[in-house]
N, C-alpha and C positions, 0 to 999 in steps of 0.2 A: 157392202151388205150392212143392211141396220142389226142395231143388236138387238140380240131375241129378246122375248121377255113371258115371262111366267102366264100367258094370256098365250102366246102363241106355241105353248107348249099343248093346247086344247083343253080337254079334261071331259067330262060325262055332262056339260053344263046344254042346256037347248039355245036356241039364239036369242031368248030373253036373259040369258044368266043366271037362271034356276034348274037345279039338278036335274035329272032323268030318275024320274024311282025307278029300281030293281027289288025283284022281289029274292027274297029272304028266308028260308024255312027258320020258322020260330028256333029260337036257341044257339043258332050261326052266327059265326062272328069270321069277318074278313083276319086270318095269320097267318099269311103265307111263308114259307121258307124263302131264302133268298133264290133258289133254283126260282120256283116257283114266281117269285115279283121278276124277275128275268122275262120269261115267259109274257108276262100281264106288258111289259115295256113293250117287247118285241112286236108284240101284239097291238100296242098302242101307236107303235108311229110305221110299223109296214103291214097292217092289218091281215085279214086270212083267219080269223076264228072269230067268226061268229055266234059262236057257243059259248064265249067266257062273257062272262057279265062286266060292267066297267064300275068297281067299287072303291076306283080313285078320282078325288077330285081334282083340282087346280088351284094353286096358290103360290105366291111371289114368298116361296120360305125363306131364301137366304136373304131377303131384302127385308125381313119379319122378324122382331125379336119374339121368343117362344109362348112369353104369356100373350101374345096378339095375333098369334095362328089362329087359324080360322076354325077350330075342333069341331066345332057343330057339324060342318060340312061331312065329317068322317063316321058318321051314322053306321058305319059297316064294320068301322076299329072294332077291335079287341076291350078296349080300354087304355091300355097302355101303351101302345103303340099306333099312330095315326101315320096313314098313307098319302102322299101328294105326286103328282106331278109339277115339274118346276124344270126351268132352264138352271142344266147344271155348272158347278162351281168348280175352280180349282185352286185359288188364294182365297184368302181373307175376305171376308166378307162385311163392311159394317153394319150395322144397320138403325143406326142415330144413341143407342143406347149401351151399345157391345158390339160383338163380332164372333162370328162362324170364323172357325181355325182349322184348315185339315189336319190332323195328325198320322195317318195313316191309310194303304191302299192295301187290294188281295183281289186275285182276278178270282172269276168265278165260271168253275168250269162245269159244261154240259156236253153229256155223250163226248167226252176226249178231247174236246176243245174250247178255248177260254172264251166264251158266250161273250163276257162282260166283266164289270170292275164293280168293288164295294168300294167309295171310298167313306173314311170315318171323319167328321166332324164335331168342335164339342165349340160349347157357346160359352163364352166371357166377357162380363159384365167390363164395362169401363169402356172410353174411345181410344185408350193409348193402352202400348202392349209394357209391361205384361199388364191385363187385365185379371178381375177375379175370377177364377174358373167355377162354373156351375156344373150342375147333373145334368142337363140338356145336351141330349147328343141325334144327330142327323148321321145313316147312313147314306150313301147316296150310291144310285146303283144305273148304270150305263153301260149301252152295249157297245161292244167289239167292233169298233169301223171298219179293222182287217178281216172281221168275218160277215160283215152286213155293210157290203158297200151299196157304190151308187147304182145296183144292176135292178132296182125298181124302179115305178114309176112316179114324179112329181117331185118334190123337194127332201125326197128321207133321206139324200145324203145331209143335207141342211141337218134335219132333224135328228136323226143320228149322232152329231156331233154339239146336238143342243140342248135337245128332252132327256128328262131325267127321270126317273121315278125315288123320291127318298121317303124314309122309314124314320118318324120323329120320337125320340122317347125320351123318356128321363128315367138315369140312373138312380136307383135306391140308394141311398149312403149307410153305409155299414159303419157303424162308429166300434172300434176296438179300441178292447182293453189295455192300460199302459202298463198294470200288471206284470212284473216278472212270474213268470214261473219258478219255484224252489224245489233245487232238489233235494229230496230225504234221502238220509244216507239209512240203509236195514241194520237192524242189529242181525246178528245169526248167535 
């Protein structure tokens, strides 16, 4: 089997490479809860709701350092949070300038059963580890193969264990004070 690639994950794009508009009531902005991007995935690679709009694009994220994502495309974001589909990752990733690092996983459960996985990634600058750690963080969000097997039709077991939906942000840094606090002792 070839290895997937961010192009065969799909995305909202028509067969020239240019998005599909979706209309927008004024003032909306794409933020889903992670239930909720669960849902938009499911949706994405074993279809059945034609009622949801498709407000994710496509892009090669892990293989993309963060100031070279493709933002534009995310016309639906929030601002601070941009949405992609992307073949998912589960090491290190580099990507000529740094590297996507997992740190941590948490399933994500719907109606009593674990739908799917967050996992967290955060980006550090350098080719060789340790690298400098940035505020650029990737969740990444994937369904359950033990509960979306291959009982559809055409290749979603493939895609299942390929297609991703991640959630790109950057953390605000909190700079605190090195400040001790003192305590006052009361007179009585």
């Amino acid at each position: 089997m070839e290895k997937p690639s961010a192009a065969s994950a799909g995305g909202n794009n028509d067969n020239r490479g240019k998005r599909t508009p979706v209309e927008v009531p004024c003032g909306c902005r794409f933020d889903p809860t992670d239930e909720e991007l669960m849902v938009y995935l499911r949706n994405k690679i074993m279809g059945g709701r034609d009622d949801l709009p498709d407000y994710i694009s496509t892009a090669d994220v892990f293989g993309t350092s963060p100031n070279q994502l493709p933002f534009d495309r995310c016309e639906y974001s929030a601002g601070k949070k941009w949405f992609f589909y992307t073949v998912g990752q589960n090491d290190d990733v580099f990507t000529g300038d740094g590297y996507w690092t997992p740190t941590s996983e948490e399933a994500i459960c719907i109606d009593g059963q674990v739908d799917g996985y967050k996992k967290e990634f955060i980006y550090y600058c350098g080719t060789e580890h340790p690298g400098n750690r940035t505020n650029w963080y990737i969740h990444q969000f994937r369904l359950n193969p033990d509960v979306y097997g291959a009982s559809a039709v055409g290749n979603v077991d493939y895609k299942i264990s390929s297609v991703v939906a991640c959630m790109v942000f950057r953390k605000e840094v909190v700079v605190q004070s090195n400040r001790r606090k003192r305590k006052r002792k009361r007179k009585n």
